[in-house]
C-alpha positions as CSV (number, residue, x, y, z in Angstrom):
1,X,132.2,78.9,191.2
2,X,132.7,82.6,191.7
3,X,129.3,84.5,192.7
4,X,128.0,87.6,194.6
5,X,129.6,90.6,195.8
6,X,133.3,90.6,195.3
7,X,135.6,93.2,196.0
8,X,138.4,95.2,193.7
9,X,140.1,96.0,196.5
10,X,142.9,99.3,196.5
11,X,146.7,98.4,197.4
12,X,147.2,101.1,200.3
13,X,150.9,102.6,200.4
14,X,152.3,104.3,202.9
15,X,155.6,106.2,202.7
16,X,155.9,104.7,198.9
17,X,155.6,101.5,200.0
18,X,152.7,98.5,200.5
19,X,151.0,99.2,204.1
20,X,150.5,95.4,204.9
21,X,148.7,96.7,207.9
22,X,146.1,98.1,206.4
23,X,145.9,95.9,203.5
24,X,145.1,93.2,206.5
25,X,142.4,95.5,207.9
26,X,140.8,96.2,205.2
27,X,140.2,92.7,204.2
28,X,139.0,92.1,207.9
29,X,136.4,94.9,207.3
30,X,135.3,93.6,203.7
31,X,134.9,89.8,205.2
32,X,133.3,91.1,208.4
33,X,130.0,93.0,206.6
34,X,129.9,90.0,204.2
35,X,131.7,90.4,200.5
36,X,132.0,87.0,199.2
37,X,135.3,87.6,197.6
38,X,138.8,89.4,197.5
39,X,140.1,90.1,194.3
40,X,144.2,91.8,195.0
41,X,146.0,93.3,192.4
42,X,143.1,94.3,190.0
43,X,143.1,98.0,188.3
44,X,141.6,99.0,191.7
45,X,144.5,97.5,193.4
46,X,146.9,100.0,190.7
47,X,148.1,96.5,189.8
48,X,150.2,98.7,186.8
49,X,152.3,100.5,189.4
50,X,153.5,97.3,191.6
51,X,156.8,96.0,191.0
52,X,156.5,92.3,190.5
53,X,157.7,91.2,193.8
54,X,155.2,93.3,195.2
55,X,152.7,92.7,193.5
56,X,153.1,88.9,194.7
57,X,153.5,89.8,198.2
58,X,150.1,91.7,197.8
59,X,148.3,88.4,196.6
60,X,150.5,86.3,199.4
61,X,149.4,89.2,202.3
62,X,145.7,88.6,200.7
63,X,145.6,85.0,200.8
64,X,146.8,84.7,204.3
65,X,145.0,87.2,206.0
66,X,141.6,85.5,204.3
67,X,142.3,82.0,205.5
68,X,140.1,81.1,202.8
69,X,137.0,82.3,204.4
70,X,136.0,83.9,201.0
71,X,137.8,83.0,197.5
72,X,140.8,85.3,196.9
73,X,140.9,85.9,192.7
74,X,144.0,87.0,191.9
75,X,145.2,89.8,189.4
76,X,147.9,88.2,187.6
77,X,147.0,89.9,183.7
78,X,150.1,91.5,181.2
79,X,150.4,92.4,177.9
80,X,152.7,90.0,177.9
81,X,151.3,86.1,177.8
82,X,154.8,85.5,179.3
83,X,154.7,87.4,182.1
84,X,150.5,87.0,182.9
85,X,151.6,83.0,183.2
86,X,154.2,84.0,185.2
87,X,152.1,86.1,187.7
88,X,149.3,83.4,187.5
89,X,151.7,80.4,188.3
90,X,152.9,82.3,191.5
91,X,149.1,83.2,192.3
92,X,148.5,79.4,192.0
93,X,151.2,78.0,194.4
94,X,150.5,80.6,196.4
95,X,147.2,79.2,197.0
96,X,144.8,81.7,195.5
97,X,141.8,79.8,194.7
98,X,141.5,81.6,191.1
99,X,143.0,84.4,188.7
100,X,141.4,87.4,187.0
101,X,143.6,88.1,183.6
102,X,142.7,91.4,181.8
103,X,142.8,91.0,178.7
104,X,146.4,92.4,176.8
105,X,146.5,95.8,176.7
106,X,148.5,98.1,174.2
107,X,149.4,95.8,171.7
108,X,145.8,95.3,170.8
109,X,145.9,91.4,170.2
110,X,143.0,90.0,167.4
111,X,140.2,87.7,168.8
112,X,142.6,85.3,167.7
113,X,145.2,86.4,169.5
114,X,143.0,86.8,172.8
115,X,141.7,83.0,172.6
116,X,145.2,81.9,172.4
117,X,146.5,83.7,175.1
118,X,144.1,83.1,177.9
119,X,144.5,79.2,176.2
120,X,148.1,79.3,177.0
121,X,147.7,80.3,180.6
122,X,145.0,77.8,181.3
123,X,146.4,74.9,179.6
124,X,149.9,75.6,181.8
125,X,148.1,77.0,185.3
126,X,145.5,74.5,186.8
127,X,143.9,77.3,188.3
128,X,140.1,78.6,187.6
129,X,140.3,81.5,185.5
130,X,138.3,84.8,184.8
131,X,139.2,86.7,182.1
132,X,139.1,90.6,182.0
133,X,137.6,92.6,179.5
134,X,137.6,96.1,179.8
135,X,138.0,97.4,176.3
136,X,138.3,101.2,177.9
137,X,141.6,100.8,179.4
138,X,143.2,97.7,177.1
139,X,142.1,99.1,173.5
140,X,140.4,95.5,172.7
141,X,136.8,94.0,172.9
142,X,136.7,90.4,173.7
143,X,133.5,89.7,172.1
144,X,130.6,87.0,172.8
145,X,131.6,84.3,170.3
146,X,135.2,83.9,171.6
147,X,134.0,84.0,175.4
148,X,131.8,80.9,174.1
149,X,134.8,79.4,172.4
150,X,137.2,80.2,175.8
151,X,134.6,78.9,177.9
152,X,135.1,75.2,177.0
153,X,138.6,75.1,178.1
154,X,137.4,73.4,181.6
155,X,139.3,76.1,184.1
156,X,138.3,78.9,182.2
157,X,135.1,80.0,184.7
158,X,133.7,83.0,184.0
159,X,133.8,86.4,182.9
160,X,134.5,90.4,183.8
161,X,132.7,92.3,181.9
162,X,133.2,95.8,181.7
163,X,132.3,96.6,178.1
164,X,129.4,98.8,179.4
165,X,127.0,97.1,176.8
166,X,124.3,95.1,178.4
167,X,123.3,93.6,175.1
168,X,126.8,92.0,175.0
169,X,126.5,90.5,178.5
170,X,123.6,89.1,178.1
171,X,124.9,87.4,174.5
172,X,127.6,86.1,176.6
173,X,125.1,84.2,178.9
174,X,123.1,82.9,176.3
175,X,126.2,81.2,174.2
176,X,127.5,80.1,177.5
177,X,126.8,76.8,180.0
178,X,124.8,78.0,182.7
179,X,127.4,77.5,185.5
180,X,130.0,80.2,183.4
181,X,130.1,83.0,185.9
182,X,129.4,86.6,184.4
183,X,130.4,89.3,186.8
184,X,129.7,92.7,186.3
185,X,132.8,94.9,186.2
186,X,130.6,98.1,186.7
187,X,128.8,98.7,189.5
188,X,125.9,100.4,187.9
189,X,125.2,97.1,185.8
190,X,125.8,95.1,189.2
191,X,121.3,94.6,189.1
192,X,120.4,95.1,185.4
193,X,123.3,92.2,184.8
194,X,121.6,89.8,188.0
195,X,118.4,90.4,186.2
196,X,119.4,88.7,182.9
197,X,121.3,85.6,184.9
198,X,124.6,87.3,185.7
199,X,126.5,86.1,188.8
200,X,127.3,88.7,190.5
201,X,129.6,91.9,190.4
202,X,133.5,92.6,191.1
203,X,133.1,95.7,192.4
204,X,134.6,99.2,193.7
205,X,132.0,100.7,195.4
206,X,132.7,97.5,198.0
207,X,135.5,98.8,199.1
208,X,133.3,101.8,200.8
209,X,130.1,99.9,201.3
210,X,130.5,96.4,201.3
211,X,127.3,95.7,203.0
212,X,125.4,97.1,201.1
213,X,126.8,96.0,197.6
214,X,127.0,92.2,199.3
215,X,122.9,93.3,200.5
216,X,121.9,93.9,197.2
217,X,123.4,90.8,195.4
218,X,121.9,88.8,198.5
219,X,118.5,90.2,198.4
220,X,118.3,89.5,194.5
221,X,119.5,85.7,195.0
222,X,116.7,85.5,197.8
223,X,113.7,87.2,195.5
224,X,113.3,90.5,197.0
225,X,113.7,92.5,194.3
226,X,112.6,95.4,195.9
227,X,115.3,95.6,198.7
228,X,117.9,94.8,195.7
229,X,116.1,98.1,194.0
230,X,116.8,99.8,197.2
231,X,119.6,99.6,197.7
232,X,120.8,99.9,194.0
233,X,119.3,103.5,194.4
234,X,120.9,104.3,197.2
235,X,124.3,103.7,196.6
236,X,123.6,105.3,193.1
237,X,125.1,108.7,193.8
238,X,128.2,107.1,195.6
239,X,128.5,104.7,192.3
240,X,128.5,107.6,189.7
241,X,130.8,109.8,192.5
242,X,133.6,107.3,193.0
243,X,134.0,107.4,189.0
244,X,134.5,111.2,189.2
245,X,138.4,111.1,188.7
246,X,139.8,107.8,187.1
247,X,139.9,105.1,189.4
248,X,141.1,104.4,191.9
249,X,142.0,107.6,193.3
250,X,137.9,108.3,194.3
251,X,137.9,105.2,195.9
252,X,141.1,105.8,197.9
253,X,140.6,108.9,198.5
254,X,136.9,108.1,200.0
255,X,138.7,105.7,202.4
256,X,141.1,108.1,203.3
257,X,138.4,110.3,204.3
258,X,136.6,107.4,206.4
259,X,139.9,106.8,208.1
260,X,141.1,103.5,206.7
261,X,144.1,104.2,204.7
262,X,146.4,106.8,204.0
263,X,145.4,108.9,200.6
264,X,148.6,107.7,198.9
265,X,148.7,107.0,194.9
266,X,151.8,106.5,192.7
267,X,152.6,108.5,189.7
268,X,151.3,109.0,187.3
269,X,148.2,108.6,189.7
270,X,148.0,111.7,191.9
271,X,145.4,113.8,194.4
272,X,142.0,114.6,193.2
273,X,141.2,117.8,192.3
274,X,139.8,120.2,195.2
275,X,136.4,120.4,193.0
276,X,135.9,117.2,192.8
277,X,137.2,116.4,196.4
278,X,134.3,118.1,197.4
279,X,131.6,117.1,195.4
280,X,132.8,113.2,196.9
281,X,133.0,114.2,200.5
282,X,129.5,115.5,200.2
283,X,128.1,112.2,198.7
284,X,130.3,110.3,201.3
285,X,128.9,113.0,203.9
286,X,125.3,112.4,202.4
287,X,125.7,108.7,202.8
288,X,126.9,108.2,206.5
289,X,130.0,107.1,206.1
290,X,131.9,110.2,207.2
């Protein structure tokens, strides 16, 4: 259901609040060079930093600016099952066409716990779901043999997999029906993860090059390998750079620098430092895009 290159995309703010204006233009120039998705609200989006009413005005700015040209997957994940079903019920009759959940964070649920609370949105929300896991940021690994078990509740679709271990992607494939989606949720796996039947990639890095992150996933559907290779190499450096400072400030900061937002984080987010500024304007420099 959800495949290719799909982008994390950043929340911009200006003077504290949501710039809807750019928000609009920046979808406009992810659709234009070919992402096949928006996903609002996501860590990229600082999703943790949005009061609830703006965070659903992000995902109803999102929806309508795409005019469902490409699937919108909105973030609508808590700690709380309470309050992800809440976000997710407003992403549905919104008309988002599905929801990414990360998986609770803090509290450290068991694998027990996990299955029961992406059950409990998807048996109350008739909308396609993707879990999150990110066991960096949340504290908690969901691991292969619950993604099998979560993946025969019928709107539970794919996967984000961020648990930087290739090994348990590709377990995740094999236990699962072939049309579960497993998206990369690093951009460095975004090939090795194609190469073992993975669907695509939700990705950062499309924020700054979505062309070429959409290229890549297009030339490995279509068999060139080598032009996937390619461009995997090239956008290598720009990967590793906009992971220099947590994100998103790289990312923002890089579209700052191109011209497309203001450089505006909320705390406890805040300006890179100059050292590392540097270091991204010269891969950014080195790439073309400023």
């Amino acid at each position: 259901m959800f495949r290719g290159a799909i982008v994390a995309i950043v929340t911009p703010f200006k003077n504290g609040k949501v710039d809807e204006e750019a928000l609009r233009e920046l979808i406009e120039f992810q659709i234009a060079n070919g992402t096949d998705g928006i996903v609002p609200c996501g860590t990229t989006g600082e999703s943790s930093t949005l009061s609830h009413e703006e965070h659903d005005r992000v995902i109803e700015i999102t929806i309508d600016a795409v005019k469902k040209r490409v699937p919108v997957i909105a973030g609508t994940g808590s700690n709380s099952t309470d309050e992800a079903l809440r976000l997710t019920q407003h992403a549905y009759k919104a008309g988002a066409d599905g929801a990414l959940i990360v998986c609770p964070y803090y509290n450290r649920p068991t694998q027990e716990g996990l299955y029961q609370h992406f059950k409990k949105i998807a048996e109350n929300v008739p909308i396609p779901i993707v879990p999150y896991n990110i066991p960096s940021r949340t504290g908690v690994n969901l691991l292969p043999p619950m993604v099998a078990k979560l993946a025969k509740i019928k709107n539970i679709v794919g996967i984000k997999e961020a648990s930087g271990s290739l090994k348990q992607m590709g377990d995740i494939i094999e236990s699962c029906p072939a049309d579960f989606a497993v998206l990369s949720g690093d951009d460095n796996f975004t090939l090795p993860l194609l190469a073992i039947g993975g669907a695509g990639v939700i990705s950062v890095a499309s924020n700054v090059v979505p062309a070429d992150m959409a290229g890549l996933v297009d030339a490995f559907a279509a068999g060139d390998i080598k032009k996937s290779k390619s461009l995997h190499y090239k956008m290598s450096a720009l990967m590793e750079a906009l992971f220099i400072e947590v994100n998103p400030i790289p990312v923002k900061a890089a579209l700052a620098m191109m011209g497309k937002i203001k450089e505006e984080y909320r705390l406890p987010l805040c300006k890179m430092a100059d050292a590392n500024r540097e270091k991204l304007k010269k891969v950014l420099t080195d790439y073309g895009l400023i």
